[in-house]
N, C-alpha and C positions, 0 to 999 in steps of 0.2 A: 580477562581473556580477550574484550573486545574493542579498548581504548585503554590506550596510554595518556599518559604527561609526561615531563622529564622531572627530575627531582625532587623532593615537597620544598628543600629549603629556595628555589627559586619563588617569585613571585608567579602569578597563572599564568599572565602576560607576557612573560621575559622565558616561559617556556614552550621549544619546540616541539609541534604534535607532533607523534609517533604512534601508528596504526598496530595495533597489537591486533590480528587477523586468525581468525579458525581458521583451521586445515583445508585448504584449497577455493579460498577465496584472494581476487586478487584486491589491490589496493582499488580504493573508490576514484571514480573522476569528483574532483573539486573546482569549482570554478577558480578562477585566477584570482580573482578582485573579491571572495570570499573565503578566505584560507581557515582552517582549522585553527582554533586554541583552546585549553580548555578551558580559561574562562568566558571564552564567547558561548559552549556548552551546556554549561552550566549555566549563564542567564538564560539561555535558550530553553533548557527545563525548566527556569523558574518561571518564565513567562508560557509557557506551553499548559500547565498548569493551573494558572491564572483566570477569574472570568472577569477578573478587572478589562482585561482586552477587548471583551463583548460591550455594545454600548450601553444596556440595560444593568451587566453587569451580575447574568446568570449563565454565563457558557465559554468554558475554556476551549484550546482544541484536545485536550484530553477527555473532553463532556463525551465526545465523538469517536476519541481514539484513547480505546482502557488500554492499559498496559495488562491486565489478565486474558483480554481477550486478540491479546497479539496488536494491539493497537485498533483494534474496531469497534463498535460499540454492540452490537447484539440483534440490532433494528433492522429490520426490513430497508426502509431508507429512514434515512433519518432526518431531524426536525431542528430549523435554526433558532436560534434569538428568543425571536420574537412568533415565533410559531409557523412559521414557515415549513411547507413540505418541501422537504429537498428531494428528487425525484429518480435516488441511485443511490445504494448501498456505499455506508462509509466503508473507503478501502480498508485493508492493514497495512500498515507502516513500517513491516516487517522490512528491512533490509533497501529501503525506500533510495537510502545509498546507490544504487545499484543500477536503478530503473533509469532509460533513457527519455523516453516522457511521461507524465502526470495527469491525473483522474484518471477515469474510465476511457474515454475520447478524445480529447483533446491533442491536438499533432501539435501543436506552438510550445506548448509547457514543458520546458526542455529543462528546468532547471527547478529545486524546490526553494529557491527563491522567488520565482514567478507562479510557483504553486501558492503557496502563502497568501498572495494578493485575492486568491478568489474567495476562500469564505472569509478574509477579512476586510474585504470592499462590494463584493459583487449584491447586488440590488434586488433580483430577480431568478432566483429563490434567495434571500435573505439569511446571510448564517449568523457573524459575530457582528455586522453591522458598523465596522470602525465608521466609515463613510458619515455617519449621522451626526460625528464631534471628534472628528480624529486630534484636535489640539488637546481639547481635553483628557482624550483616552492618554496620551503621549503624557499631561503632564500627573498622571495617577500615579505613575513609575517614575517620572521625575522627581514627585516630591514624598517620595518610599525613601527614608534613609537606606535600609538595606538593598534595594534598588540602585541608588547610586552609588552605593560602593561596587555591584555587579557590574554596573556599568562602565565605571570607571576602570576596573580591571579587566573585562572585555573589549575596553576601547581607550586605551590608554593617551593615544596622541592627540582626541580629540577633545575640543576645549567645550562643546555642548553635544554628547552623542544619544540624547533621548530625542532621535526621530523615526518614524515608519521604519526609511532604510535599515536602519540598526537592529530595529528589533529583527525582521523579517531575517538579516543576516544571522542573529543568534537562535531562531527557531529552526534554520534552515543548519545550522551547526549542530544543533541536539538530535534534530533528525539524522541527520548521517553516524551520530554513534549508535542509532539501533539497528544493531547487524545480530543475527541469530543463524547461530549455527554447530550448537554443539545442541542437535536433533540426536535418538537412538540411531537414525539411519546415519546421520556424520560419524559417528562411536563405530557404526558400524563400518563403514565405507572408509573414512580417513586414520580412526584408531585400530581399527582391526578386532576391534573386540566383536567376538562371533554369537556371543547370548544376548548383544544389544537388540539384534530384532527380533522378533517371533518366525517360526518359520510358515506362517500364511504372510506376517509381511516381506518374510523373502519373495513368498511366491508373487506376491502385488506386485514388488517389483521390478522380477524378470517382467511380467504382463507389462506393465506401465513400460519399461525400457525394450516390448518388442514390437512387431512388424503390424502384429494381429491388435493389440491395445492402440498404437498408434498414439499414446497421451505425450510424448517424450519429445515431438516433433512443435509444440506449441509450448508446453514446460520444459523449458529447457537449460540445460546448465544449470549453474551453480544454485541460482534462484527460481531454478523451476518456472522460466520468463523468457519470452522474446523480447519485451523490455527490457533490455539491457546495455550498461554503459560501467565501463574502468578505467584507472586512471590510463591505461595501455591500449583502449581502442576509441575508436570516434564511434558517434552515436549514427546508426542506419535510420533509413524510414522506418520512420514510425511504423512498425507490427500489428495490424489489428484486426479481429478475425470475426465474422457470425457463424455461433456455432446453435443455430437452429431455434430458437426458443420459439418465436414467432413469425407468422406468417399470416399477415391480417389479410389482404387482397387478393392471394396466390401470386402477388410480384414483387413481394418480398418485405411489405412492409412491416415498420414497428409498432408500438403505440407512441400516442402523439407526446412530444416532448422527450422522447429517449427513443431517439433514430440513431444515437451513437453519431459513430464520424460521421455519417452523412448529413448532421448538424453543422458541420465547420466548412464540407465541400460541396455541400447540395447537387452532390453526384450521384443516381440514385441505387449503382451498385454499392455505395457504403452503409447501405441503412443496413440497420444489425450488426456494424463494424465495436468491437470493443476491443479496448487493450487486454493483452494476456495477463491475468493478474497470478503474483505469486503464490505457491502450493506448500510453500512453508506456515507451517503453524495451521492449516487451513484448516484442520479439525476443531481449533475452536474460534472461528472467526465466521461458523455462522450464524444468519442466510445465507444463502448463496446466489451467486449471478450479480448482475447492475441491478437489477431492482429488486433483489432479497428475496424472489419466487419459488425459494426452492430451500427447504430445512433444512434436510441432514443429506452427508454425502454420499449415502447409501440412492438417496432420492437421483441426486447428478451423475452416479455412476449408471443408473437406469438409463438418466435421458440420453447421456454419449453413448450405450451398446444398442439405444432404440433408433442412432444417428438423427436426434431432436426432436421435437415436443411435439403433440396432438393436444390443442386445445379443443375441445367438441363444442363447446357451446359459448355464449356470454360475449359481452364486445370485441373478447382476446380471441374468439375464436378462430382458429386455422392451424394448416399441417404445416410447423416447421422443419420438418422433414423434406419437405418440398421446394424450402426458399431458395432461390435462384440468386443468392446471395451466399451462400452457407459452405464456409470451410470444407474441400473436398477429401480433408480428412477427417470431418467426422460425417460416421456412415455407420451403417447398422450391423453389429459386433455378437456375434452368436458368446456371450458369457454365462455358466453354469453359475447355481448362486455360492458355490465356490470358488470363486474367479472374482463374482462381485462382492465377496466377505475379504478377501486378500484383496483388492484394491482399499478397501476403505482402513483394513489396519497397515496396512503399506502407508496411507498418506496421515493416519494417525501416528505411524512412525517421526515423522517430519515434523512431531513437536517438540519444541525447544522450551522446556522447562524452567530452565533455570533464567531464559530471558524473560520469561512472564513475571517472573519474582522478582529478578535482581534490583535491589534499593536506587539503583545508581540510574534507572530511567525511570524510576516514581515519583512520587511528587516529594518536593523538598521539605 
């Protein structure tokens, strides 16, 4: 349903990709100078899987992004290598295709081939650590026979293609085939089939798509994201929004180390800035938030109808209710706990089953 190839009797290489897309999704933007194949795909699973890529040689990036859990791992924030605390909830990978920038914050990472480079270089939180012997890491996969026949068939013109570039290009290919979206709610919205939802997750969803929920103006479209980019639109400013968690000073700030964008522009309206993250799958992809603060989503449908959080005591303490930073769409939402029971199987709606299974983004 959600990736093609052209014939088996062709070679991988010598076949043109063709996007085999759910009901009302459009095609991906791809960059130019990294075009889809499926055997670049396919090495890209194979090494996504891999903790030969970690320098120690215990952590693929599936360690971080399960495929049962929509691509996230389950953690609060999660922990690199070598033990490192990484200081922000592993995203989902859900539909990553899609998104116009990358992590939580960052405005530069426009593409997931520059996503790639940070936990497989960055120093400080430490993830896979290629940096520590990248010739070596480089030639682990060189010298995999089966390795080089992947390579070889993902990269066919090139006469030595086991370097960084390469790989990075073939992880950044596997990613863009995990697209999800045959949800009860797609069954229900694009198939027409009318027992696909429950009807409290109908009712969620009138809520969530009206005036009074207001959730529909941040989750938006196809991917329930202002993040977003197609092969048919350019990518806008970067979207990024504080919806209240904290409020350490009463002038908005965060805790130290996750200021969000206000890390990248040391502007002090963007502390509490984070990317909209997608709401596909989102029932089982938590914690929840950048820093995993929050369990179930019965918990974050509280803190949006309370319009943000009251920490009362402890270093976190403060009303982020109050932050002078804080999305002026979220704000405090009179919901009955039947309001708050239909938003959460409305977004339990939104999971996609058969992509948490399907063989063909597991490991090989």
């Amino acid at each position: 349903m959600l990736l093609g190839a052209c014939p088996e009797e062709q070679p991988p290489h010598e076949a043109p990709w063709e996007w085999q897309l759910p009901p009302g999704f459009p095609e991906p933007h791809v960059p130019e100078d990294d075009p889809m194949s499926a055997a670049k795909a396919e090495l890209g699973r194979h090494i996504f899987y891999d903790k030969r890529l970690s320098y120690n040689e215990t952590m693929a990036c599936a360690t971080c992004h399960e495929q049962a859990r929509a691509f996230s791992d389950g953690k609060a924030t999660t922990v690199g290598s070598t033990g490192h605390a990484l200081p922000r909830n592993a995203m989902s990978l859900t539909n990553v295709a899609f998104l116009s920038v990358y992590t939580w914050a960052n405005p530069k990472l426009a593409t997931l081939e520059q996503q790639a480079l940070v936990p497989m270089f960055a120093d400080f939180p430490l993830e896979l650590g290629v940096q520590q012997d990248t010739d070596a890491i480089v030639r682990r996969f060189a010298d995999d026979p089966e390795y080089q026949e992947l390579f070889a068939a993902a990269y066919p013109d090139d006469a030595d293609p086991f370097t960084v570039d390469r790989i990075v290009q073939a992880l950044a290919s596997f990613q863009r085939t995990l697209i999800s979206g045959d949800s009860a709610y797609d069954r229900f919205i694009y198939d027409g089939d009318t027992t696909a939802m429950s009807e409290s997750a109908q009712r969620g969803m009138a809520l969530f798509f009206s005036e009074t929920g207001e959730c529909y103006h941040c989750h938006a479209g196809v991917n329930f994201s202002t993040s977003f980019r197609s092969a048919g639109t350019e990518a806008g400013p970067p979207d990024m929004q504080n919806n209240g968690l904290y409020n350490l000073d009463a002038n908005g700030a965060y805790p130290p180390g996750n200021g969000g964008l206000y890390e990248f522009t040391g502007d002090p309206r963007d502390q509490g800035k984070f990317r909209v993250p997608t709401l596909r799958n989102v029932a089982v992809t938590a914690p929840y938030m950048h820093d995993g603060s929050m369990t179930t989503l019965a918990e974050v449908i509280d803190h949006y109808a309370a319009g943000g959080r009251v920490t009362a005591e402890g270093p976190l303490a403060g009303d982020g209710r109050q932050n002078p930073n804080k999305s002026p769409l979220v704000r405090q939402v009179e919901l009955s706990p039947q309001d708050r029971a239909d938003l959460v199987a409305f977004l339990e709606s939104l999971t996609d089953e058969a992509f948490l299974t399907d063989p063909k983004f597991g490991p090989p």
